[in-house]
Structure formats: structure tokens, C-alpha cells
N, CA, C and O atoms as CSV, one atom per row, in Angstrom:
chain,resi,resn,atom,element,x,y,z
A,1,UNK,N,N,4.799,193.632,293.549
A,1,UNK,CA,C,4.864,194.904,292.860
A,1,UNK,C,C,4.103,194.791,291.538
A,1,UNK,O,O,4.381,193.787,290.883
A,2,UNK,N,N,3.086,195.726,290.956
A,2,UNK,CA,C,2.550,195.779,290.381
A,2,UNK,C,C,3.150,196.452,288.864
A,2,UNK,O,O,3.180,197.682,288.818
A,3,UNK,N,N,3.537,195.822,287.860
A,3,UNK,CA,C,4.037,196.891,286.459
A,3,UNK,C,C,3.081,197.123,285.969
A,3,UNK,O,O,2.067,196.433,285.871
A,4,UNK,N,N,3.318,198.197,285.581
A,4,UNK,CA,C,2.447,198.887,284.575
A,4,UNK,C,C,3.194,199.491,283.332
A,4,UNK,O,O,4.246,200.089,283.556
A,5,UNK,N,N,2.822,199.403,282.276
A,5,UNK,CA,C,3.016,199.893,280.714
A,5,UNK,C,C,2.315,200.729,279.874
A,5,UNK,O,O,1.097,200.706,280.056
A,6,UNK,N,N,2.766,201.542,278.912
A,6,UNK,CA,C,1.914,202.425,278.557
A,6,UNK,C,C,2.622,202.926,277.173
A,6,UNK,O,O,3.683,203.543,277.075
A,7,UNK,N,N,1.801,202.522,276.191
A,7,UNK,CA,C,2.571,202.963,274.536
A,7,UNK,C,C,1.647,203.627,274.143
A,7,UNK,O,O,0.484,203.358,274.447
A,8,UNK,N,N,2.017,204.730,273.311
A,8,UNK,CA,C,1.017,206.151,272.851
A,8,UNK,C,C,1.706,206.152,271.578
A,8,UNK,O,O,2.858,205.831,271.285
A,9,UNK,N,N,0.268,206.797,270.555
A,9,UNK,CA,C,0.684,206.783,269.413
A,9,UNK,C,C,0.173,208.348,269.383
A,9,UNK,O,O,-0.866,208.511,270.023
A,10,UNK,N,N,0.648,209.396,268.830
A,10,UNK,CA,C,-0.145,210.420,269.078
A,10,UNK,C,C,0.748,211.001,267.603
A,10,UNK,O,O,1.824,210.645,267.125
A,11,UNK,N,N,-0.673,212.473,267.003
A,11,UNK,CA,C,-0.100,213.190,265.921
A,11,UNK,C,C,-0.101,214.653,267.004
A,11,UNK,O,O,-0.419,214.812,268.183
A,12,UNK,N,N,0.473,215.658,265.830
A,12,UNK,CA,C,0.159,217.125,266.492
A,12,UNK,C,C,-0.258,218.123,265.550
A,12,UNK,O,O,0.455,218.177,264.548
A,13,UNK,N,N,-1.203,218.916,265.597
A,13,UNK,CA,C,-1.917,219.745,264.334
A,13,UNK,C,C,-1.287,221.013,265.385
A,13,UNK,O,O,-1.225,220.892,266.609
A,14,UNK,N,N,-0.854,222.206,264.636
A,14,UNK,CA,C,-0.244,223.135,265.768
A,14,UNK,C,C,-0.244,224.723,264.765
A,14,UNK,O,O,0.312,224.932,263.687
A,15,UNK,N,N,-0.859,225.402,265.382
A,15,UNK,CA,C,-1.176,226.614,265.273
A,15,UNK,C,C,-1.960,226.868,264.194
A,15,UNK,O,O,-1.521,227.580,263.291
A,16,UNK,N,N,-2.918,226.456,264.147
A,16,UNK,CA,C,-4.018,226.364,263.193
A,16,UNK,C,C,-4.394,227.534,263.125
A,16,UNK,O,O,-5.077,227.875,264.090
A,17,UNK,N,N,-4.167,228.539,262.124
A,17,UNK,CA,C,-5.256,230.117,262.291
A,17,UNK,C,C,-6.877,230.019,262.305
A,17,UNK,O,O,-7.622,229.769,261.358
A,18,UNK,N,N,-7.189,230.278,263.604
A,18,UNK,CA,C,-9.088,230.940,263.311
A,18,UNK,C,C,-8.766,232.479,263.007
A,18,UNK,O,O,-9.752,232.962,262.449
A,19,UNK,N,N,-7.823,233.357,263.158
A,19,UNK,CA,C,-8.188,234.494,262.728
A,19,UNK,C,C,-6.569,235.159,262.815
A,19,UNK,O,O,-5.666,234.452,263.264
A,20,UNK,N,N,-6.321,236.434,262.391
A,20,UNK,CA,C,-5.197,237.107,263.026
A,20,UNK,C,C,-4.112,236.700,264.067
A,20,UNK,O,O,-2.909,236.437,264.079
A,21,UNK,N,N,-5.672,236.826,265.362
A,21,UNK,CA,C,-4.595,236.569,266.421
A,21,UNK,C,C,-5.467,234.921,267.289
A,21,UNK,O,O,-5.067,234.530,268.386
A,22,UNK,N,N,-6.057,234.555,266.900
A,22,UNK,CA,C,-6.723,233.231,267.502
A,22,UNK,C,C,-6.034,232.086,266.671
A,22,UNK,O,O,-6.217,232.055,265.454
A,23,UNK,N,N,-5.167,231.049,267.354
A,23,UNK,CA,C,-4.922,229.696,266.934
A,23,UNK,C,C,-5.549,228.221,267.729
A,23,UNK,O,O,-6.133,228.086,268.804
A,24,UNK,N,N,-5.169,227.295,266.753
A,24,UNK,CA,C,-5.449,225.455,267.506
A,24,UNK,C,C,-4.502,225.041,267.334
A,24,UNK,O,O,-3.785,225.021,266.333
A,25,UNK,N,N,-4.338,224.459,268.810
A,25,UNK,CA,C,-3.395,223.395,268.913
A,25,UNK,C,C,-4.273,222.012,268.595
A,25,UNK,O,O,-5.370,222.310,269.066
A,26,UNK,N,N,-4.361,221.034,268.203
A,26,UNK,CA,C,-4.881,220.059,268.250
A,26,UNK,C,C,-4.011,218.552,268.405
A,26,UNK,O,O,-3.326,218.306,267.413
A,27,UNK,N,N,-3.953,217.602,269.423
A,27,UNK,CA,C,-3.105,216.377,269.640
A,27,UNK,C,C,-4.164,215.717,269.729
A,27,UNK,O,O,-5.077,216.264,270.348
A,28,UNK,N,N,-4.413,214.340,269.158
A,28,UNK,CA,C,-5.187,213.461,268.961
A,28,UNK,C,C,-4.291,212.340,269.191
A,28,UNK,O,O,-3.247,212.396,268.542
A,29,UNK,N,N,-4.554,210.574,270.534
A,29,UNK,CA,C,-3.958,209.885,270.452
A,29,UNK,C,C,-4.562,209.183,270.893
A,29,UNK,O,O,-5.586,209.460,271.517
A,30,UNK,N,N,-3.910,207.513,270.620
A,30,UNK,CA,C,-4.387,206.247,270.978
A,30,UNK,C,C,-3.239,205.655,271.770
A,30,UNK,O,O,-2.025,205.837,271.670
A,31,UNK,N,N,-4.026,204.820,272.667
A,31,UNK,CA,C,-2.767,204.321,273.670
A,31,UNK,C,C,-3.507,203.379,274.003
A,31,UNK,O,O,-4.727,203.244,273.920
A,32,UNK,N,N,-2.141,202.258,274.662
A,32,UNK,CA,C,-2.753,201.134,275.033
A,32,UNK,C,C,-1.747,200.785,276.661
A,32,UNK,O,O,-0.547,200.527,276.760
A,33,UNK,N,N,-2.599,200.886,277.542
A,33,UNK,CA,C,-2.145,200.319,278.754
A,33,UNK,C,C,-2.173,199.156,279.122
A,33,UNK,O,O,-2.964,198.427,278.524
A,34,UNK,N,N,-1.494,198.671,280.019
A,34,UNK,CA,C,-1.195,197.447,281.204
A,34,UNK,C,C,-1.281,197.907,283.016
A,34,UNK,O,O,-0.847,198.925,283.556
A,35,UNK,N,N,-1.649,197.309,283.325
A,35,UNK,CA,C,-1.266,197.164,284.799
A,35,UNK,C,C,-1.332,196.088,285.814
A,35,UNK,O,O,-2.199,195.765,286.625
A,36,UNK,N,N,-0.659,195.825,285.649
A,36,UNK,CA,C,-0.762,193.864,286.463
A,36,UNK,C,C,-0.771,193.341,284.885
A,36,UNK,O,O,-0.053,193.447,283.891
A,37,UNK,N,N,-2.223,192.614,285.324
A,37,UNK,CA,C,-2.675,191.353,284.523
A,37,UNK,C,C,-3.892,192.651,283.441
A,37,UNK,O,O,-3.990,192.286,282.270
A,38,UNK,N,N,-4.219,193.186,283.579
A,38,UNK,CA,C,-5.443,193.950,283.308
A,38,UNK,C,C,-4.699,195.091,282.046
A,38,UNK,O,O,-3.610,195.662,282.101
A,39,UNK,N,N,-5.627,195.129,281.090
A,39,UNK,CA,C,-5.276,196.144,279.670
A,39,UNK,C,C,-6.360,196.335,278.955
A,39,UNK,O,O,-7.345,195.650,278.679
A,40,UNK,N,N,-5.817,197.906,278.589
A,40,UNK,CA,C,-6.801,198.594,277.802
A,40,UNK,C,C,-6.203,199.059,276.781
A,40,UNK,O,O,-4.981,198.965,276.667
A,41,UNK,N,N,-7.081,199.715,275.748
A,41,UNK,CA,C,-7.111,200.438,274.768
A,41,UNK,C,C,-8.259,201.953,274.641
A,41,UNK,O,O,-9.485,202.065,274.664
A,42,UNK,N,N,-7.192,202.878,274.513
A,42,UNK,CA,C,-8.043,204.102,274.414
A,42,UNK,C,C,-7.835,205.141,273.706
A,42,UNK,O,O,-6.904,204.927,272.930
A,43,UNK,N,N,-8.336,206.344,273.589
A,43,UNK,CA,C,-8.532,207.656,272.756
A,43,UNK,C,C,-8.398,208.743,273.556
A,43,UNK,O,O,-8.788,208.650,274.720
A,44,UNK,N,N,-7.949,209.701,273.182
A,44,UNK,CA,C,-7.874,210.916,273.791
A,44,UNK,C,C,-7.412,211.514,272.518
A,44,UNK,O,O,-6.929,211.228,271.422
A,45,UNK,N,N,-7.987,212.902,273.549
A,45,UNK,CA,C,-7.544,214.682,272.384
A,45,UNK,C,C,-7.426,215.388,273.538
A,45,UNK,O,O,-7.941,215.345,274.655
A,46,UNK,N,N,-6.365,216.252,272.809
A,46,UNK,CA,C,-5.953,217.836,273.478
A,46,UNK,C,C,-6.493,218.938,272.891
A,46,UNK,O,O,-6.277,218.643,271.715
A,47,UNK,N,N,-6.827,219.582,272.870
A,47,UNK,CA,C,-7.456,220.768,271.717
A,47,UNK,C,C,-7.144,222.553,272.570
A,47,UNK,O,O,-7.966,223.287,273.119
A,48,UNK,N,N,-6.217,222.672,272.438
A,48,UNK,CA,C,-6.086,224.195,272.847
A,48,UNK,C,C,-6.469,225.482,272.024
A,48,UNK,O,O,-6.433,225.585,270.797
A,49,UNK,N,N,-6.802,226.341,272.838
A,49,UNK,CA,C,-7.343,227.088,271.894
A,49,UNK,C,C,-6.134,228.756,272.618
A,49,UNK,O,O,-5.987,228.900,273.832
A,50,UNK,N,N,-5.608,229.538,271.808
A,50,UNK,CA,C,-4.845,230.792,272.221
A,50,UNK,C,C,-4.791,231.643,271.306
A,50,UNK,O,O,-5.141,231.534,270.131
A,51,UNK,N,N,-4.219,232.750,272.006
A,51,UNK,CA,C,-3.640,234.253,271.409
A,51,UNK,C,C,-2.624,234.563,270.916
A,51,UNK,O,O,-1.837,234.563,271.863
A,52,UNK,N,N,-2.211,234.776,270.234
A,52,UNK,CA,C,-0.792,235.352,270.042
A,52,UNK,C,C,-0.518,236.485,271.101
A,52,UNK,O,O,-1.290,237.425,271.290
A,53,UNK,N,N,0.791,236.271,271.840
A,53,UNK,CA,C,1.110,237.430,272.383
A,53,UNK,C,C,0.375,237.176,273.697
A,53,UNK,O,O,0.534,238.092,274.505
A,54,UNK,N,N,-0.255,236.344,274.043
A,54,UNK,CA,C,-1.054,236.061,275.241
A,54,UNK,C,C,-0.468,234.486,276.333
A,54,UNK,O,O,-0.453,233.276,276.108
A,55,UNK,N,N,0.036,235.544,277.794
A,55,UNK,CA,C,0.646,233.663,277.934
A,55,UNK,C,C,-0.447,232.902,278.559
A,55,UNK,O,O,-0.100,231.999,279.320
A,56,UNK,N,N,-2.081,233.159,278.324
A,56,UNK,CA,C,-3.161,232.514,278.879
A,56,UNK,C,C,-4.009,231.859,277.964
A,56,UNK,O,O,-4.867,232.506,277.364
A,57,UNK,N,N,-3.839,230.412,277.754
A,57,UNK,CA,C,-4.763,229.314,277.047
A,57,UNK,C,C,-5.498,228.728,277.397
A,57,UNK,O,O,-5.599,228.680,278.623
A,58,UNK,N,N,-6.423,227.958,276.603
A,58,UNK,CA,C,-8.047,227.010,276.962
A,58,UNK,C,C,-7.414,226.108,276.441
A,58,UNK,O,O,-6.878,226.229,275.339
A,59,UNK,N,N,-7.358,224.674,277.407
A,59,UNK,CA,C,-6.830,223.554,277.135
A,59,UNK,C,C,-8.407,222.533,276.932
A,59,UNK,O,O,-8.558,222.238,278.117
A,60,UNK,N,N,-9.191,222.088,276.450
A,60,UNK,CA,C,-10.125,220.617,276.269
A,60,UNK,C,C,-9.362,219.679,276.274
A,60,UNK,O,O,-8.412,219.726,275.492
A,61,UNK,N,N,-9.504,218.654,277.050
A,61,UNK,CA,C,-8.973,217.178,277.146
A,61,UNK,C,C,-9.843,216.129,277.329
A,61,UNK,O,O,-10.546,216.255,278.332
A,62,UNK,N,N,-10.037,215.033,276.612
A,62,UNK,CA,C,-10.881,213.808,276.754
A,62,UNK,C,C,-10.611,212.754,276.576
A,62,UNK,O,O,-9.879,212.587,275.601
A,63,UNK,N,N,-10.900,211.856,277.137
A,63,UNK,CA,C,-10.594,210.611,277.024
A,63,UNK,C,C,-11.977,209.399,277.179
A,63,UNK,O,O,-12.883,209.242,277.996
A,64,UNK,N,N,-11.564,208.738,275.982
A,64,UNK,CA,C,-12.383,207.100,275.902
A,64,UNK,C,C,-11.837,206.161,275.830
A,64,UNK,O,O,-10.931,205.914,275.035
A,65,UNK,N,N,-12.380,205.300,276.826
A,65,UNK,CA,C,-11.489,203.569,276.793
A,65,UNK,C,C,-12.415,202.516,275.840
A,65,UNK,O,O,-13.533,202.119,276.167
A,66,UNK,N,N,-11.644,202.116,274.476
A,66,UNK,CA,C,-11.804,201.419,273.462
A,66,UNK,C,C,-12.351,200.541,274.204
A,66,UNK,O,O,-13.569,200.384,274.126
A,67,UNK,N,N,-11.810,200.003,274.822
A,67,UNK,CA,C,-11.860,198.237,275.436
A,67,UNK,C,C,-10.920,198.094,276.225
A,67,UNK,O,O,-9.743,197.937,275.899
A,68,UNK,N,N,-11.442,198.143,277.547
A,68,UNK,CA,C,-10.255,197.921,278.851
A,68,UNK,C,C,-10.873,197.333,279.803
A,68,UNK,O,O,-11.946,197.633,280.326
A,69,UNK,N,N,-10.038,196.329,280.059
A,69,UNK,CA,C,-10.205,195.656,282.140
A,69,UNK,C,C,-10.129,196.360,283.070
A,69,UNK,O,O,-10.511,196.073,284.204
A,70,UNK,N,N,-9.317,198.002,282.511
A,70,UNK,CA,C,-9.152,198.825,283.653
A,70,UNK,C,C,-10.108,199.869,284.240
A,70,UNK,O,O,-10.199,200.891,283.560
A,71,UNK,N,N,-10.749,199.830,285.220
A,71,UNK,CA,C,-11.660,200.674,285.861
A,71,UNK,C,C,-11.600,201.890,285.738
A,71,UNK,O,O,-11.187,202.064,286.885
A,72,UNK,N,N,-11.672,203.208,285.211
A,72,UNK,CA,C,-13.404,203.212,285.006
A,72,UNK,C,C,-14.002,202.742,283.748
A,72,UNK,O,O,-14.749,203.358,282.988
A,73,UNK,N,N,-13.522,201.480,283.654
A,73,UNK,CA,C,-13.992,200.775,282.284
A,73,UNK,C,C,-14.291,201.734,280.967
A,73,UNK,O,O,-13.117,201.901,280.638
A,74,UNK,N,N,-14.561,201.999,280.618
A,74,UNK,CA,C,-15.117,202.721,278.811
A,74,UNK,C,C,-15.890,203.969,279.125
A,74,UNK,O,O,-16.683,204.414,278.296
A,75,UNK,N,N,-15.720,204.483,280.145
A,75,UNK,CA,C,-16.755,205.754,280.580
A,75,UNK,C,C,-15.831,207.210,279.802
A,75,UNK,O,O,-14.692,207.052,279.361
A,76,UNK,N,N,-16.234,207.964,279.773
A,76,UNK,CA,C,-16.189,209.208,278.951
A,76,UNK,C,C,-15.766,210.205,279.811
A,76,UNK,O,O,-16.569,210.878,280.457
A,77,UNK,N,N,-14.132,210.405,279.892
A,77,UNK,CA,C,-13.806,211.698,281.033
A,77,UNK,C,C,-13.449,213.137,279.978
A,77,UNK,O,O,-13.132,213.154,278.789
A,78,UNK,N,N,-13.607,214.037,280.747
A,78,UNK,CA,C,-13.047,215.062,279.651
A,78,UNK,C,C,-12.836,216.385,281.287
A,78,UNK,O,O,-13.280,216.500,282.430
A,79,UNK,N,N,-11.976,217.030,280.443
A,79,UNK,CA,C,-12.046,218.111,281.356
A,79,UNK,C,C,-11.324,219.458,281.009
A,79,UNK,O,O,-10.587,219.155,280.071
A,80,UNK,N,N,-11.115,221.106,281.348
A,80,UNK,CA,C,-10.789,221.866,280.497
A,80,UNK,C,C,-10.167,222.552,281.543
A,80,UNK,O,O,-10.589,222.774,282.678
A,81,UNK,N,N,-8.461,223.046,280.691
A,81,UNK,CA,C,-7.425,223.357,281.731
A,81,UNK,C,C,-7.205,224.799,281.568
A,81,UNK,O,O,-7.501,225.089,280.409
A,82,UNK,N,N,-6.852,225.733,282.165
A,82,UNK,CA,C,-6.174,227.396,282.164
A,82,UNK,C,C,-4.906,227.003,282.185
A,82,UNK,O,O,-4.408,226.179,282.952
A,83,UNK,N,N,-4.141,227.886,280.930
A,83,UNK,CA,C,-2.913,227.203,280.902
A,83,UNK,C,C,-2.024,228.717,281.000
A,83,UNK,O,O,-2.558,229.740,280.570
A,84,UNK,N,N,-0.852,228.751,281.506
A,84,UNK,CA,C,-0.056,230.095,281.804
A,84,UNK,C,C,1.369,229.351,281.029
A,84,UNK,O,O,1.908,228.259,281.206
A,85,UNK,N,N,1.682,230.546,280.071
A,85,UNK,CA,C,2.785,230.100,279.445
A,85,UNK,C,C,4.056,231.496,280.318
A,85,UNK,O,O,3.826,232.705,280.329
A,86,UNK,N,N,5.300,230.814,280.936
A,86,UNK,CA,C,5.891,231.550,281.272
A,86,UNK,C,C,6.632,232.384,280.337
A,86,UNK,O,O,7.230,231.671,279.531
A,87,UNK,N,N,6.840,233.793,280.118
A,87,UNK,CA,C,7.931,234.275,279.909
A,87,UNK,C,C,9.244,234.083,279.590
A,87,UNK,O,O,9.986,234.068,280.572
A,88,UNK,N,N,9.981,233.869,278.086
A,88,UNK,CA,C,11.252,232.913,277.882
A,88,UNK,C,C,11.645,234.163,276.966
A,88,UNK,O,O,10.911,234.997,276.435
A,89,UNK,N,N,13.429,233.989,276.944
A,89,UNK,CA,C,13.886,235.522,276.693
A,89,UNK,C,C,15.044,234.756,275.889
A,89,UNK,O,O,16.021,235.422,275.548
A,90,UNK,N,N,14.974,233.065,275.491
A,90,UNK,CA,C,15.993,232.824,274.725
A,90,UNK,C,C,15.737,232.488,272.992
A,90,UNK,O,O,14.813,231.854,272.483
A,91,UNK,N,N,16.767,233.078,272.409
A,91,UNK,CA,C,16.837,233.506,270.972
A,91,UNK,C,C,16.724,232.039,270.270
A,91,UNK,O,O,17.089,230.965,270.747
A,92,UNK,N,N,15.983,232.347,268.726
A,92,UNK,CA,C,15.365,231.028,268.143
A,92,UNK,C,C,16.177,231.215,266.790
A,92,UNK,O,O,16.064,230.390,265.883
């Protein structure tokens, strides 16, 4: 059986105004994996971008491996999500 480990250090920048009704989410983190014998170190960001009053967001996500044994070695992934926030009716 193979373990694997995984410690994240991450901040959160959250509702950043670009305007009225346009905000940023921004999560920026470093993490360091295991799996077997094999470990890395890497980077990633979240960067959302939304509306007020809108349950439809632009998610950016990327990731770089600092220095890792783990395949796909140090290559550069990123990719961008549609995000649906459900409907919640409980009091804050």
C-alpha cells in the first residue's frame, strides 16, 4: 500500500472590490507532498472573479511544482472553473 501525505500552507484575500458590484477572491498556497518514497514541493492560486447577487463565478486555478519526484515533474497546469453558488435561506 502506497501512503501518501499532503501539508498546505495557504492565505485568503476575499472580496476584493473592482467596482460596485464586481469582487476577488484570491487563495494563494504552497504545499508539499509525499507518495511512497517520492516528494514534492509546489505553488498554486485560486483567483475568482464574481457578482454580487449573482450565484455564477470565474474560478482561475494553477499550479507549479517547486521541485518534485512526482510526475508531471515541474510542468505548469492551470485551468478555469464555472462555479454555481446554491441558494441558502439561513440567517447570519
Amino acid at each position: 500500500m502506497k501512503e501518501t501525505n499532503f501539508l498546505v500552507f495557504n492565505l485568503s484575500f476575499n472580496q476584493i472590490a473592482l467596482s460596485n458590484s464586481l469582487f476577488l477572491n484570491f487563495t494563494p498556497q504552497v504545499y508539499y507532498l509525499t507518495s511512497g518514497e517520492l516528494t514534492g514541493y509546489y505553488t498554486s492560486g485560486f483567483l475568482t472573479i464574481a457578482k454580487k447577487n449573482c450565484p455564477f463565478s470565474l474560478t482561475g486555478v494553477i499550479n507549479k511544482g517547486i521541485s518534485t519526484q512526482i510526475l508531471p515533474d515541474d510542468d505548469f497546469t492551470w485551468s478555469i472553473l464555472l462555479n454555481y453558488s446554491f441558494p441558502t435561506k439561513r440567517k447570519i
